[in-house]
Steps between C-alpha positions, in 0.01 A plus 500: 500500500655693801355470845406873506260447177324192671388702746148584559477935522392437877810214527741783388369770701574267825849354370614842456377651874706208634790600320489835585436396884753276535755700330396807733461722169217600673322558834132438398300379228145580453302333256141400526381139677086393473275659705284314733210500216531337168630719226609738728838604585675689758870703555782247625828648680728216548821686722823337462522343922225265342778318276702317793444184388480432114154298571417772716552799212313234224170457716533893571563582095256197399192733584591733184260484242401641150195524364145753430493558886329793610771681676646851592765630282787397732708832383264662732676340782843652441516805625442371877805365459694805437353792604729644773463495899475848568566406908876389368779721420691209349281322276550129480576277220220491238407081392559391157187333399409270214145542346310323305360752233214496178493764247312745705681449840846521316384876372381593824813397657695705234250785610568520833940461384484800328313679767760378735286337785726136381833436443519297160848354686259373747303292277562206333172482270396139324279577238171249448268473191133537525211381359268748693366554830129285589246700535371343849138751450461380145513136666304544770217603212536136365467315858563491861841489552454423860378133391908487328681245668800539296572682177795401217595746189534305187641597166143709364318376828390543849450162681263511782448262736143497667417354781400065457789461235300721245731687277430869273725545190445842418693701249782704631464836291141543552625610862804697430486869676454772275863670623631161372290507125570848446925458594727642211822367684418164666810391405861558756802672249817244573721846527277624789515213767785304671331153387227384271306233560375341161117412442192602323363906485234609351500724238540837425108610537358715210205782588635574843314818535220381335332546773640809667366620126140459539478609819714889358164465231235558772426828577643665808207510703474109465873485564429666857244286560660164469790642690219566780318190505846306484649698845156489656646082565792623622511480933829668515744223617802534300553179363539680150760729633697248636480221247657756302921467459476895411277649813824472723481807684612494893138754530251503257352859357157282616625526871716787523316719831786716415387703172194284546351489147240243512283377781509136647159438560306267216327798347519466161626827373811408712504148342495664142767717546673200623442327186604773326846568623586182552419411120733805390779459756506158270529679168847341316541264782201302486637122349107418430537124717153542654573458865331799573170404379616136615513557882176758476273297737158671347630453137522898410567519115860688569674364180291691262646800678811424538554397139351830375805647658731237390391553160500936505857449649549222190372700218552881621855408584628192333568342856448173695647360814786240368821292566759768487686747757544773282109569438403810643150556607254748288426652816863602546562628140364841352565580154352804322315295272323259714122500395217668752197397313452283829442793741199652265410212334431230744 
């Protein structure tokens, strides 16, 4: 048995971030570390100057983790990195940066390639399995989780540690998100990433618009009103927008004074047509990870929406966000027989 397949998924993500480090391959490498709460997890840039000393770059790397943390899709962090300085004539060299990358991050990533706001040549992408996302809400309906002390992921299981040395075994799938049950592609194509990382995925999920389905068999009127009561939550802060790896514009249509086409203010008519465009502007980009609805600090319901589009742009047009450059978006294709039962048939 090689060293490489003795290695624990998390062992392999670190051996091969020190690697490409100390072999200056690459100038960053973000990945994901624990957050300061059990079972959560939070974005890790480790820059190159950290790996003077070989202990130095191992303590630095050691943070990396893998596991059902509740993170941000790191592919939404990319673009920072590249979009030009429009104070510089002479732009300067763009980083090469390795990224740790599930399913859903990977197709976001090869989103925002063939929209050209990254480089591919600038990435060096290690591709992760997953075994779904926790659902930190769905948990927080079972018990306190500010009496966890410490929490451990177990093959099946969630291991928490209470306070006094009591323990709760709970079962691990009970609290998988929805984006993560309802995932067609959990699993990272070889072809489509610079290095794999062997380990468990879950499987191919059956029903994915299941419920997308019964929500189409309600009648309009009670489609506009769940739409209502779910923005009435929302306070306007954004988080949605920019957990998001595809809302990467420089201004946003929401704060545009310019050709100013929706208000600012917290009225809700402004908020719905917020919603609204922001749901379409994802239509055959959306990658359906959930970090929308994730970093929603009131808990709107914005999946259900934005899987109705995912699935019109699936079934009207045979198209999904994938793992290859030569996809071209729906929205950038017209062919005389594309269907337009959609604009009278809602």
């Amino acid at each position: 048995m090689t060293m490489e397949a003795m290695e624990t998924p998390e062992q392999r993500i670190r051996t091969l971030a020190v690697e490409l480090l100390r072999e200056g391959k690459i100038d960053m490498f973000v990945g994901l570390r624990r957050g300061v709460l059990p079972l959560t997890g939070t974005p890790c840039f480790i820059p190159a100057s950290r790996g003077g000393a070989q202990e130095d770059l191992e303590q630095a790397v050691g943070q990396l983790v893998w596991g059902g943390y509740s993170a941000p899709n790191l592919a939404a962090y990319l673009v920072s990195f590249y979009e030009p300085d429009l104070r510089l004539k002479q732009q300067p060299e763009k980083p090469v940066l390795g990224l740790q990358v599930r399913s859903c991050e990977l197709r976001s990533v090869y989103t925002l390639v063939r929209e050209k706001q990254v480089p591919r040549d600038k990435l060096v992408l290690v591709g992760v399995p997953c075994r779904g996302m926790v659902d930190l809400r769905r948990l927080r309906e079972k018990l306190d989780l500010e009496r966890v002390t410490d929490a451990v992921e177990e093959p099946g299981a969630l291991k928490l540690k209470l306070p006094g040395g009591e323990v709760v075994r709970l079962d691990r799938e009970e609290f998988i998100e929805d984006a993560c049950r309802e995932c067609r592609r959990p699993s990272v194509p070889e072809e489509s990433v610079d290095f794999l990382v062997d380990g468990p995925s879950r499987k191919e999920a059956a029903g994915v618009y299941d419920a997308v389905r019964a929500f189409e068999d309600r009648p309009v009127e009670e489609r506009w009103r769940i739409f209502l009561e779910e923005t009435s939550k929302c306070i306007r802060c954004y988080a949605c927008r920019q957990a998001c790896p595809t809302c990467y514009c420089r201004d946003c249509f929401a704060e545009q004074t310019d050709l100013h086409w929706i208000g600012a203010s917290a009225e809700l008519s402004d908020i719905q047509l917020f919603h609204l465009v922001r749901i379409f502007h994802q239509a055959g980009r959306c990658s359906s990870c959930g970090a929308c609805a994730r970093a929603c600090p009131v808990g709107v319901d914005l999946r259900t929406f934005t899987q109705k589009i995912v699935k019109d742009v699936d079934e009207f047009f045979g198209s999904l966000p994938g793992f290859s450059l030569e996809e071209v978006s729906p929205l950038n294709v017209f062919r005389e027989d594309d269907g337009e039962e959609f604009m009278s048939e809602p």
